[in-house]
C-alpha positions in Angstrom: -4.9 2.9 -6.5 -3.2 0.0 -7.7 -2.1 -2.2 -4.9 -3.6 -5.0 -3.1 -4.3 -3.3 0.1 -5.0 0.1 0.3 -5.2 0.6 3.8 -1.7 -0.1 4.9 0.0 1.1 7.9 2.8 2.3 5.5 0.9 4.6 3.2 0.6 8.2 4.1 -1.3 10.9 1.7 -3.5 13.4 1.1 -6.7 14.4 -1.0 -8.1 17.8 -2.1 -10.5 18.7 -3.7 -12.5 21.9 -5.4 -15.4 22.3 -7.0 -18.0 24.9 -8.6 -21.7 24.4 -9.1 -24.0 26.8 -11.6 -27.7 26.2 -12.1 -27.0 24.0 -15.6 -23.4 22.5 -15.2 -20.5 22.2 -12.7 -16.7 21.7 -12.7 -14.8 19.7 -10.2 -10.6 19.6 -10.0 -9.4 16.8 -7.2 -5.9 16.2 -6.6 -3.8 13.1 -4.8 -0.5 11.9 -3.3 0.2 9.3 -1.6 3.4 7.8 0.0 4.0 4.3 0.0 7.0 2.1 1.4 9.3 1.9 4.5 11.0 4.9 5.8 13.9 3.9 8.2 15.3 6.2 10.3 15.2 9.0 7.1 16.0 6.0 4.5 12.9 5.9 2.3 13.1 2.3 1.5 11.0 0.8 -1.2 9.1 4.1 -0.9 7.2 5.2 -4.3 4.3 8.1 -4.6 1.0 7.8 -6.1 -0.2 11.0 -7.8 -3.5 11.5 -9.0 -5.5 14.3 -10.9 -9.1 14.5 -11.8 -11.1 17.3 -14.1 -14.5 16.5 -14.5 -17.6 18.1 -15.2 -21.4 17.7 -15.5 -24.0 19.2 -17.5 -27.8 19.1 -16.9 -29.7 18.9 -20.3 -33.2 18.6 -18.2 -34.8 18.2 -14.7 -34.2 14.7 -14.6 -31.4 14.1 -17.5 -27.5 15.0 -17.3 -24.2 14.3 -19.1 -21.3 14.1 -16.9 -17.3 13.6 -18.0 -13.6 13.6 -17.1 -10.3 13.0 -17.3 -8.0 11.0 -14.7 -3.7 10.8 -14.9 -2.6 8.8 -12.6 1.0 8.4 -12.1 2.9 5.6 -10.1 6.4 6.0 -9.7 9.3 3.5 -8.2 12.0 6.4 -6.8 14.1 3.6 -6.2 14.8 2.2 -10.0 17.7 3.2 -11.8 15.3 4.5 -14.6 12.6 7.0 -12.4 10.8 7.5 -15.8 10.0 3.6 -15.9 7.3 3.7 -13.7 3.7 3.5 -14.6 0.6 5.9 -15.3 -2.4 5.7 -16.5 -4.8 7.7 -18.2 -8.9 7.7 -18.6 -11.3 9.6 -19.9 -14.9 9.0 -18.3 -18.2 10.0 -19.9 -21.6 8.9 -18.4 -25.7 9.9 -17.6 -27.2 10.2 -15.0 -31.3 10.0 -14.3 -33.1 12.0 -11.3 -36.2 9.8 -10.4 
């Protein structure tokens, strides 16, 4: 999450998460939101959500070898600016290995 603290008394959100796991490969789907800013007496002041989505999967080519990818959006959105499609967001896509010693 892009912002210099994360653990602020001011940010409020949730994670969930699902996944599926075969004998060769698996799937995983996460999904976040958080809530970040002052809310005064109903006012959301300065307040601006953080989404994020995850799709990733893995594939085992042996015992001890796997592949393992994903994509990530991230959105970070200012409900506050005069222009509410102005705000950032990100993209990735992830691929990697991993080794079973």
């Amino acid at each position: 999450i892009r912002q210099s603290d994360i653990f602020q008394a001011d940010t409020v959100g949730f994670d969930v998460g699902f996944s599926y796991q075969a004998p060769k490969w698996a799937a995983r789907l996460s999904l976040s939101e958080y809530k970040e800013g002052a809310d005064l007496n109903g006012l959301e002041n300065d307040a601006r959500n953080i989404i994020s989505i995850e799709l990733g999967a893995s594939y085992r080519l042996t015992e001890r070898f796997g592949l393992t990818g994903g994509l990530r959006y991230s959105d970070y959105n200012n409900r506050l600016l005069l222009n509410p499609g102005a705000g950032e967001a990100s993209q990735m896509i992830f691929l990697g290995g991993r080794l079973k010693f």
